[in-house]
C-alpha positions in Angstrom: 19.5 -9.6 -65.8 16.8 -11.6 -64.2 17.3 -13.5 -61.0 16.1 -17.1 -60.5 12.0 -16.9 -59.5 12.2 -12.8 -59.9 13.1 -9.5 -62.1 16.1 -7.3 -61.4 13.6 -5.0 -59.7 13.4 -5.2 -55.9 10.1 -5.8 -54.3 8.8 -3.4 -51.4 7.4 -5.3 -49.2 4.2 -4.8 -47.9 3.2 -3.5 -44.8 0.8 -5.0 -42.7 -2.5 -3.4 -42.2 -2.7 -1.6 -38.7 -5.6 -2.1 -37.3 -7.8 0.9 -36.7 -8.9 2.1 -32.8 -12.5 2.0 -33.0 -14.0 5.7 -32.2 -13.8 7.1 -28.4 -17.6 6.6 -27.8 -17.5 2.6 -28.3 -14.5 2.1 -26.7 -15.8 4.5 -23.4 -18.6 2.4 -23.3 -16.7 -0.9 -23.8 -15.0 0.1 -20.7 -17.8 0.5 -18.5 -20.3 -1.9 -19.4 -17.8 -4.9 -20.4 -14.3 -4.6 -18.4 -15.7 -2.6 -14.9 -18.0 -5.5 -14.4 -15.7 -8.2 -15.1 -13.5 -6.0 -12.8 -16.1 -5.8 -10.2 -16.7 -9.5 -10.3 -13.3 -10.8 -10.4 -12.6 -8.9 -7.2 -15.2 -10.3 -5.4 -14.4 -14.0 -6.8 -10.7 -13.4 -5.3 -11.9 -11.6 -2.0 -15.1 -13.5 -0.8 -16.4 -16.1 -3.3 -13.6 -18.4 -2.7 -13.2 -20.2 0.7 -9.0 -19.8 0.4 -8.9 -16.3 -1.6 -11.5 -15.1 1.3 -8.9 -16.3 4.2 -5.8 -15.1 2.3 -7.6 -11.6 1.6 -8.6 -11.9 5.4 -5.3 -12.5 6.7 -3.4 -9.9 4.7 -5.4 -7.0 5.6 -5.6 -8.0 9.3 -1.5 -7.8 8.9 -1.5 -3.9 10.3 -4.1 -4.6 13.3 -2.0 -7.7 14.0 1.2 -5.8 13.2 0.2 -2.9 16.2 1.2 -5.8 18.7 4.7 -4.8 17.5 4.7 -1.1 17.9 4.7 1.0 14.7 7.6 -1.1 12.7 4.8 -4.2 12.8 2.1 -1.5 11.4 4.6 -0.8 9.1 5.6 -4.3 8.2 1.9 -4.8 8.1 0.6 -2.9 5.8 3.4 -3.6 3.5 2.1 -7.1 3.4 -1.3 -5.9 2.6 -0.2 -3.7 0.3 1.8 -6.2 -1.7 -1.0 -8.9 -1.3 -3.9 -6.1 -2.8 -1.8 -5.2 -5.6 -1.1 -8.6 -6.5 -4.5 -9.5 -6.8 -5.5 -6.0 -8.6 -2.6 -6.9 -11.5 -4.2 -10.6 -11.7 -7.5 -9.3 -11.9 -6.6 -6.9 -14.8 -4.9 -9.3 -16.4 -8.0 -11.3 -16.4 -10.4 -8.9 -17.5 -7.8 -7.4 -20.0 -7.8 -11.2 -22.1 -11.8 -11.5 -21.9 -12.9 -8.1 -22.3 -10.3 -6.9 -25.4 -8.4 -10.0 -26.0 -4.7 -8.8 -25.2 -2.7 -10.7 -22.8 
């Protein structure tokens, strides 16, 4: 029995090529001579080369020294601020790096 645009047989379908890792050596130096300097950059776009990233960077870590006013609960508080703001800006700037240096967003 045939079947309309086939033969009885069923087709396996075909698997798509998975790309290959390229060796440990290239991808070692990939990582230090393309994404650490992007890296590097990045942070000092988003800490000083920008007049509002500068202020914003300034502000948040001031947060515990302004914080000490309080007593410890406004160090506290105060670093938590800083700590959310810094990691923020670390997860934006591997995302950034991440998309130029290997193309995967």
């Amino acid at each position: 029995m045939r079947w309309p645009g086939g033969d009885c047989e069923p087709q396996t379908p075909q698997s798509p090529a998975t790309p290959q890792k390229p060796p440990l050596s290239q991808r070692v130096k990939t990582y230090f001579t393309q994404y650490v300097p992007c890296v590097g950059a990045q942070w000092i776009a988003n800490t000083v080369g920008d007049s509002d990233h500068a202020e914003a960077f300034g502000y948040a870590n001031l947060a515990p020294l302004v914080g000490a006013r309080f007593g410890p609960v406004g160090v506290v508080v105060g670093a938590g601020v800083s700590a959310v703001y810094d990691f923020q800006t670390a997860v934006n700037i591997n995302r950034t790096c991440t998309a130029q240096v290997y193309g995967v967003q």
